[in-house]
VEXROBA-681540 format. One line per 8 residues: number of its first residue (from 1); their letters; for each residue x, y, z of C-alpha. Coordinates in Angstrom, 1 decimal. Example, Ala and Ser with C-alpha at 12.3 -4.5 7.8 and 13.67 -1.06 7.14 Angstrom:
1	AS	12.3 -4.5 7.8  13.7 -1.1 7.1
//
This chain:
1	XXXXXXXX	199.3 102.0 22.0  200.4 102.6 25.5  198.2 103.6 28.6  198.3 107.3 28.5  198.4 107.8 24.9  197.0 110.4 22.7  195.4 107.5 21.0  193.6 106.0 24.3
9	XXXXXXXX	193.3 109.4 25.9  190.9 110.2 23.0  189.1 107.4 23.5  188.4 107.4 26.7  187.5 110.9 26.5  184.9 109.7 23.8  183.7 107.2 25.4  183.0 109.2 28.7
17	XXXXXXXX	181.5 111.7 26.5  179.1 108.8 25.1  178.0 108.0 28.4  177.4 110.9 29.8  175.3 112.6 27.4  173.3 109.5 26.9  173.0 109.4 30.2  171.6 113.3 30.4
25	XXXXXXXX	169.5 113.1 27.3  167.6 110.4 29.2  167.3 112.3 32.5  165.6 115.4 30.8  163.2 113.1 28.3  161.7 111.8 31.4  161.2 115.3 33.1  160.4 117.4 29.8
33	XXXXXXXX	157.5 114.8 29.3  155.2 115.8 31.6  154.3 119.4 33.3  156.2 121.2 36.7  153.6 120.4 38.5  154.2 116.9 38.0  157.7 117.2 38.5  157.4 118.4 42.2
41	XXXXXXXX	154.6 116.1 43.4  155.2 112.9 45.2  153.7 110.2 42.6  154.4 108.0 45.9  156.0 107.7 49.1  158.6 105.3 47.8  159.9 107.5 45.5  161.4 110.9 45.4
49	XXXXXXXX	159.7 114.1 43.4  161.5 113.8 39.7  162.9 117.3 40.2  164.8 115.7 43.6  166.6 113.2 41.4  167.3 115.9 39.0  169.1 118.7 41.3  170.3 115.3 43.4
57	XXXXXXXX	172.1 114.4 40.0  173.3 117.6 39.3  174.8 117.7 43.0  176.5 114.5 42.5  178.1 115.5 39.7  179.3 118.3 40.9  180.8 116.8 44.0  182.6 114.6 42.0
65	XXXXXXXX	183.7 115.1 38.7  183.7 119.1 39.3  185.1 119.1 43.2  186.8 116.3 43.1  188.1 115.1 40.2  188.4 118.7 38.6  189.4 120.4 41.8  187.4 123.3 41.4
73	XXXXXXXX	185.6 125.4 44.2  182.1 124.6 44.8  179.0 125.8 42.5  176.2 125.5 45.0  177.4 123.9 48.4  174.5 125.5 50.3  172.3 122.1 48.4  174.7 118.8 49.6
81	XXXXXXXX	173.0 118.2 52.6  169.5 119.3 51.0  170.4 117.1 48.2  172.0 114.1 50.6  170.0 110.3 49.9  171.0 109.7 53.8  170.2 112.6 55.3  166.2 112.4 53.9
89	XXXXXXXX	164.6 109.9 53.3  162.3 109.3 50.0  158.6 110.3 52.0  159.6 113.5 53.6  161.7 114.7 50.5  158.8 116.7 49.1  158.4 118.7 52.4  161.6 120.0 51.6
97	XXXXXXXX	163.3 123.6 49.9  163.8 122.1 46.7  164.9 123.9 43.7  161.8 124.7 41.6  162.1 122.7 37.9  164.1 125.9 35.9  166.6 125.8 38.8  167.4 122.0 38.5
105	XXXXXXXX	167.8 122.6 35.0  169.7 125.2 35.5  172.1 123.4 37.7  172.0 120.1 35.7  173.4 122.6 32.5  175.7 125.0 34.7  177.3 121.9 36.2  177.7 119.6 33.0
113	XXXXXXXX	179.0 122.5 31.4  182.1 122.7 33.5  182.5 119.4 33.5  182.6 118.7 29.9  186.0 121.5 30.4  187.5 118.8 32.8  186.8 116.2 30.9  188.8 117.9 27.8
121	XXXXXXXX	192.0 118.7 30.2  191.7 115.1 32.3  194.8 112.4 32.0  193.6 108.7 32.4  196.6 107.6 33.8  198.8 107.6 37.2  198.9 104.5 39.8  198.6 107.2 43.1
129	XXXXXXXX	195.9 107.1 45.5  193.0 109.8 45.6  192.2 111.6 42.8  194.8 109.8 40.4  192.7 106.8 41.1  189.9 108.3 40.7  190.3 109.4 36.8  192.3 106.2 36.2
137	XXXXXXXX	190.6 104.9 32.7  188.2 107.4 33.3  186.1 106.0 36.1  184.9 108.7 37.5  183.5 109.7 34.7  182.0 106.0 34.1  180.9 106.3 37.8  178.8 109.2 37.2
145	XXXXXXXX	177.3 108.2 33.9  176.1 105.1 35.8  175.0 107.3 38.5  173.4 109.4 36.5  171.6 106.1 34.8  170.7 104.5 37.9  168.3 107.7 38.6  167.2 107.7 35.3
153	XXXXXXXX	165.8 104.4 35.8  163.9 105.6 39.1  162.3 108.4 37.5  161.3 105.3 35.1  160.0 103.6 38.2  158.0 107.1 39.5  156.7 107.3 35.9  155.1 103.6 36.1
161	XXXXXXXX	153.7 104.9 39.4  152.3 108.2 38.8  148.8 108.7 37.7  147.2 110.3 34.7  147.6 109.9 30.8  150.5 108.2 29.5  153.9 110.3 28.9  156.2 108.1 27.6
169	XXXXXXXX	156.3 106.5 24.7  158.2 104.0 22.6  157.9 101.4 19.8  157.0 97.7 21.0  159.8 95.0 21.4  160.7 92.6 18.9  158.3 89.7 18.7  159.4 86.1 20.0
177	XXXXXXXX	161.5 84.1 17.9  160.6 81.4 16.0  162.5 78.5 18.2  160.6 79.3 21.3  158.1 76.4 21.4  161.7 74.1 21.0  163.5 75.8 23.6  164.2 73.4 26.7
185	XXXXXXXX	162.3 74.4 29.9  166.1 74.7 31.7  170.1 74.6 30.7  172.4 72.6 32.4  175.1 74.4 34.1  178.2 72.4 34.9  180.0 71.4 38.2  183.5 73.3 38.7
193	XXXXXXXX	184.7 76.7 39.4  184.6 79.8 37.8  185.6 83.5 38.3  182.8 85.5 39.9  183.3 88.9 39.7  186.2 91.1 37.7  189.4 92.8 38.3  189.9 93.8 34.4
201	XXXXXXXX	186.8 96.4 33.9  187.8 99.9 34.7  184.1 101.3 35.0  182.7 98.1 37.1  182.0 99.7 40.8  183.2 98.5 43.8  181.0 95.5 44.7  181.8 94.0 41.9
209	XXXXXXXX	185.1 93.4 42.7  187.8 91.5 43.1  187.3 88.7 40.9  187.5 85.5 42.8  187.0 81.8 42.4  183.9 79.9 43.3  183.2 76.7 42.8  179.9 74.7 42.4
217	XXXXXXXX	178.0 72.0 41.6  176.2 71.1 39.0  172.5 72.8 38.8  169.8 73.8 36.5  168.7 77.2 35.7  165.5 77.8 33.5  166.4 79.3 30.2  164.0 82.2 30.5
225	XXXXXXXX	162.4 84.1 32.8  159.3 82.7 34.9  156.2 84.3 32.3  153.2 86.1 33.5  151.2 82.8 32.0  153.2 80.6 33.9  153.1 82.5 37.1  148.8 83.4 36.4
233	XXXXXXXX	149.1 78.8 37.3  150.5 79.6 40.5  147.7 82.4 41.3  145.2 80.6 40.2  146.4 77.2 42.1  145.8 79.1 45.4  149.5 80.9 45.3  148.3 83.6 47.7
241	XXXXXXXX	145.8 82.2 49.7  148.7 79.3 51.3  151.0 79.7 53.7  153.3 76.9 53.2  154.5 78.5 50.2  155.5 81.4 51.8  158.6 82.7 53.9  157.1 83.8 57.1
249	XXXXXXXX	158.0 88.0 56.5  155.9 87.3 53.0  153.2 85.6 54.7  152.7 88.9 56.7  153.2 91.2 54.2  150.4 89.2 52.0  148.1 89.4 54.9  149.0 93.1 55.9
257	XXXXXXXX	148.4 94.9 52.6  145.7 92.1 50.8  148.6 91.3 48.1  146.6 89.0 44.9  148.8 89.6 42.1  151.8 91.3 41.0  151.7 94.9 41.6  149.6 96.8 38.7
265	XXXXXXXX	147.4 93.6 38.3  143.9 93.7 38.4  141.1 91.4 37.8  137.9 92.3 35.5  134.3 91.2 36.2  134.6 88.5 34.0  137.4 87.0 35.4  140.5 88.2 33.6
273	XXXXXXXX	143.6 90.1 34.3  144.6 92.9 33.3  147.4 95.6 34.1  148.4 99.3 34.5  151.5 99.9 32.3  152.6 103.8 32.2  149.5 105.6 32.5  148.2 102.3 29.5
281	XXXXXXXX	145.3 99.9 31.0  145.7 96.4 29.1  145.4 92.7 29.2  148.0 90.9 31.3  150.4 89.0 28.2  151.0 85.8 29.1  154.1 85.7 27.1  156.4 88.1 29.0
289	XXXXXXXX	158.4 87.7 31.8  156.6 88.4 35.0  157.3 92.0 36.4  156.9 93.8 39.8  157.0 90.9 42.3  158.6 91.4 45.4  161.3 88.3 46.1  158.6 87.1 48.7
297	XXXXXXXX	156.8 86.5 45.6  159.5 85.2 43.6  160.5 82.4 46.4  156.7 81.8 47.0  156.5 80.7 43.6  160.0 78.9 43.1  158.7 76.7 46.3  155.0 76.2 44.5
305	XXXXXXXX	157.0 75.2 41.5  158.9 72.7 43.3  162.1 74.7 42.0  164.2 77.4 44.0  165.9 80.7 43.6  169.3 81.0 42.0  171.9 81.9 44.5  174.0 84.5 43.0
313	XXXXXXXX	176.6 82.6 42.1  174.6 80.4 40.0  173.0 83.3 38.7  176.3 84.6 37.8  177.8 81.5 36.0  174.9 80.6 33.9  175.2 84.3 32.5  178.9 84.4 32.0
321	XXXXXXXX	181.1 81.2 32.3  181.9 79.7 29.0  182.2 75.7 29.9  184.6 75.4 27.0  187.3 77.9 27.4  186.6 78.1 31.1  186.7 81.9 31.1  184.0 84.2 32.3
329	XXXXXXXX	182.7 86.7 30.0  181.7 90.2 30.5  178.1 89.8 28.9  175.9 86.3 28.2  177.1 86.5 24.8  180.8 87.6 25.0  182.7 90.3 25.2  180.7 92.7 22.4
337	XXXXXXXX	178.7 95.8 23.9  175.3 95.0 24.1  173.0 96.0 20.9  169.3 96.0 20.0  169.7 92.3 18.9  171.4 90.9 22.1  169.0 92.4 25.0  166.2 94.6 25.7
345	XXXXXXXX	168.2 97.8 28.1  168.2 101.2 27.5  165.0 102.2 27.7  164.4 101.2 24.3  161.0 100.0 25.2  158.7 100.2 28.0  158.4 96.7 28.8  159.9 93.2 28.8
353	XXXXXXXX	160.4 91.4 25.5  158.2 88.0 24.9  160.3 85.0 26.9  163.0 84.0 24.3  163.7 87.0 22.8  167.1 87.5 22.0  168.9 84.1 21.0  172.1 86.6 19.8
361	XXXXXXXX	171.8 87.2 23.8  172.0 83.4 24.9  174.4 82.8 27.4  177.0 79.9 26.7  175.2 77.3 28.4  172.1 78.7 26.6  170.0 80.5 28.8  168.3 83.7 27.3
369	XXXXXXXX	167.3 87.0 28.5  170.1 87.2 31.5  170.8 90.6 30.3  167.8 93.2 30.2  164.4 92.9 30.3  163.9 92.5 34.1  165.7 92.6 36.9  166.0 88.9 38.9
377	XXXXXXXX	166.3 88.4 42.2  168.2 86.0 43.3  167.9 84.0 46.8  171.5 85.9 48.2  171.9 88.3 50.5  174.0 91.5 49.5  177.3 90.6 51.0  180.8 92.1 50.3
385	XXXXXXXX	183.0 90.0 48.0  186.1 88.1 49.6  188.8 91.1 49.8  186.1 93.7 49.3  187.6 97.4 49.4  185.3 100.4 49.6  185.9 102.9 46.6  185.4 105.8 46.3
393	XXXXXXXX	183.0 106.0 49.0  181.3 103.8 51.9  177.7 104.9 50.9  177.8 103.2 47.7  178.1 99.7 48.9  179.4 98.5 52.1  176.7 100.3 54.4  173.8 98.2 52.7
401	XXXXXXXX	175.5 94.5 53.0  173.7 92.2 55.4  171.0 90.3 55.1  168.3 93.4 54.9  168.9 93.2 51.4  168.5 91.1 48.3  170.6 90.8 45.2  169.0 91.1 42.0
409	XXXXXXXX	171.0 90.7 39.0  171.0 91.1 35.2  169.2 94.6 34.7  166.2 95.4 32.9  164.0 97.1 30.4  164.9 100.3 31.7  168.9 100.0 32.8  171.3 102.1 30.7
417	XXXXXXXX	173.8 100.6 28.9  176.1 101.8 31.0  175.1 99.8 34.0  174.4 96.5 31.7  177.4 94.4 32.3  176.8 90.3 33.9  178.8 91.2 36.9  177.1 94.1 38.0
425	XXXXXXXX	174.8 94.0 41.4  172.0 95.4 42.3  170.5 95.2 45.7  167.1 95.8 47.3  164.9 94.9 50.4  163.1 91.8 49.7  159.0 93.6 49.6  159.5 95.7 46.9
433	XXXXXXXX	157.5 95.4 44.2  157.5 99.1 42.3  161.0 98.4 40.5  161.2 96.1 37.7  162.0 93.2 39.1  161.2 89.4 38.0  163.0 86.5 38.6  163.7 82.8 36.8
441	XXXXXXXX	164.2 79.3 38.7  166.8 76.7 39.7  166.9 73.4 40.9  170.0 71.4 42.2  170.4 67.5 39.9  169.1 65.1 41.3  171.3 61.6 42.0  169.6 59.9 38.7
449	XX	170.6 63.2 36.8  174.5 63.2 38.2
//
């Protein structure tokens, strides 16, 4: 079938459809779960009230798939500016007119119902600029699922930090496989170029394109994530009592606000550790990847290990570039969506899976676990691609490059499918420690090993 047949039209309808009902059935299972009162209170000052991210996702959608894309007059355009991430910042958001829970609800169920009429009239196709653009293969619609999913996974992060009872709930994640003791500590990745980034997937969002060649040398990458047991060596070897491991900002920050262990980690009277896991006090499991470390922590440790960060392009061609065909693939595994037996997203859990989890998941060179279970950081700074256009908007992207930020890559426990693609980027200052964040290792060969 042709672009713009009934036959694709229908699909891409469905698949919008998909998205963005998953996409609100996850939004409301994280605010119906606990009372208003707990909806409007500030469960920290890095995060917004949950009932600002719901009337904040409401507005977005509105703005773009109702105003926008659907060129209809505005619903409530008295809220933008209320509802604005620029205009007000996370701490002073509570101090603000917000609309009581019913009301978001309201809006989040007045606005999606228009939408789902757009959606039902909207062509896919047309080469134009502006709105034509815009719908082209359904991307605004994608946009706004992701949107939508990105939030979902804050509320996530508000949830982990609010106190009280737990919430949430969900079953366990698979147990490691088998092969794990036989795994090899790291995967060669081979010298030569690849293609970073993508021109080819209509939802991916603007920083992830255009594709472009990189080349690089030869490295090794470890082929899971760094483990809580592996990084419990490096606190107990002195990690946050010495300097020399540290980058000088980390140094501080360690010094400034007493930092021991991850965030959530506590030590008992008799000496072991234990954590704080959605409103759940339990032991520390040595087997999963390590979670909410700050990349101070993460490059603390790579140094202690002797090892390094992944730049991003490493990061990237260890999770997509298949040495033998040379091509880079959308996901570790290939080009299938991702399902319960290739990576831990979606919210399927509430945690990581054990390290070496997923084998269906590997990666060509064989590394595991690229895809889900925690964010990584990586040692890059979040900079535009080469040939880097803005689109739809400035404020998604291009006003946070430089090197305030760092890139994190390969989504977590808690990303929606939606998001969970191997070029995708994710970006955040390098002290935070409240999003689910973890990170893996790499080292460049040494002469013997070329």
């Amino acid at each position: 079938m042709t672009a713009g047949s009934t036959y694709d039209a229908a699909r891409l309808r469905a698949r919008a459809l998909e998205a963005l009902t998953s996409a609100r059935d996850r939004t409301l299972g994280l605010a119906d779960c606990v009372a208003d009162g707990e909806l409007t209170a500030q469960h920290s000052p890095l995060m917004s009230p949950l009932v600002w991210d719901m009337a904040h996702i409401a507005n977005q959608e509105e703005q773009w798939l109702l105003r926008a894309a659907g060129g209809q007059a505005a619903i409530r355009p008295e809220v933008d500016t209320l509802y604005d991430a620029f205009e007000h910042p996370r701490a002073e958001r509570p101090s603000l007119p917000l609309l009581p829970p019913d009301e978001a609800r309201g809006y989040l169920a007045q606005v999606r119902g228009r939408v789902l009429g757009v959606l039902e009239r909207t062509r896919f196709t047309g080469s134009g600029p502006g709105v034509e653009r815009l719908l082209r293969d359904g991307f605004a619609f994608g946009m706004i699922a992701q949107h939508e999913q990105q939030h979902a996974e804050t509320m996530l992060i508000t949830h982990q930090l609010r106190r009280g009872p737990a919430a949430l709930t969900a079953p366990p994640p698979p147990p490691a496989p088998a092969d794990v003791a036989a795994l090899p500590a790291e995967v060669l990745v081979p010298a030569g170029p690849f293609t970073m980034g993508t021109d080819d997937d209509p939802w991916a969002l603007d920083n992830e394109r255009p594709a472009h060649r990189r080349e690089l040398p030869a490295f090794l990458i470890d082929t899971v994530p760094v483990s809580n047991g592996a990084y419990l060596r490096f606190i107990e070897d002195g990690g946050y009592r010495r300097p020399h491991w540290w980058h000088p900002e980390g140094w501080e920050q360690v010094n400034r606000h007493g930092w021991r262990a991850p965030l959530f980690w506590h030590r008992d009277g008799a000496g072991g550790w234990w954590r704080r896991r959605f409103g759940v006090r339990e032991p520390v499991p040595e087997n999963e990847p390590v979670c909410h470390v700050s990349w101070y922590e993460a490059d603390a440790y790579a140094r202690w290990a002797g090892r390094r960060l992944p730049s991003e392009a490493e990061w990237e061609k260890a999770a997509r570039h298949d040495p033998a065909t040379g091509r880079s693939r959308r996901f570790p595994w290939g080009e299938q969506e991702p399902g319960p037996h290739h990576a831990n997203v979606g919210q399927r859990h509430l945690g990581p899976a054990p390290v070496g989890a997923f084998p269906a998941g590997a990666s060509a060179v064989g590394a595991r676990q690229l895809l889900g279970d925690v964010w990584e950081w990586t040692a890059s700074d979040f900079l535009p691609y080469p040939g880097f256009r803005a689109f739809p908007y400035r404020e998604y992207s291009e006003v946070f490059f430089g090197s305030a930020h760092k890139v994190l890559r390969g989504g977590g426990f808690g990303v929606g499918t939606v998001v969970a693609r191997a070029t995708f980027r994710n970006w955040d200052y390098p002290v935070r420690r409240q999003i689910f964040s973890g990170f893996r290792t790499a080292r460049s060969l040494r002469r013997e090993e070329t």
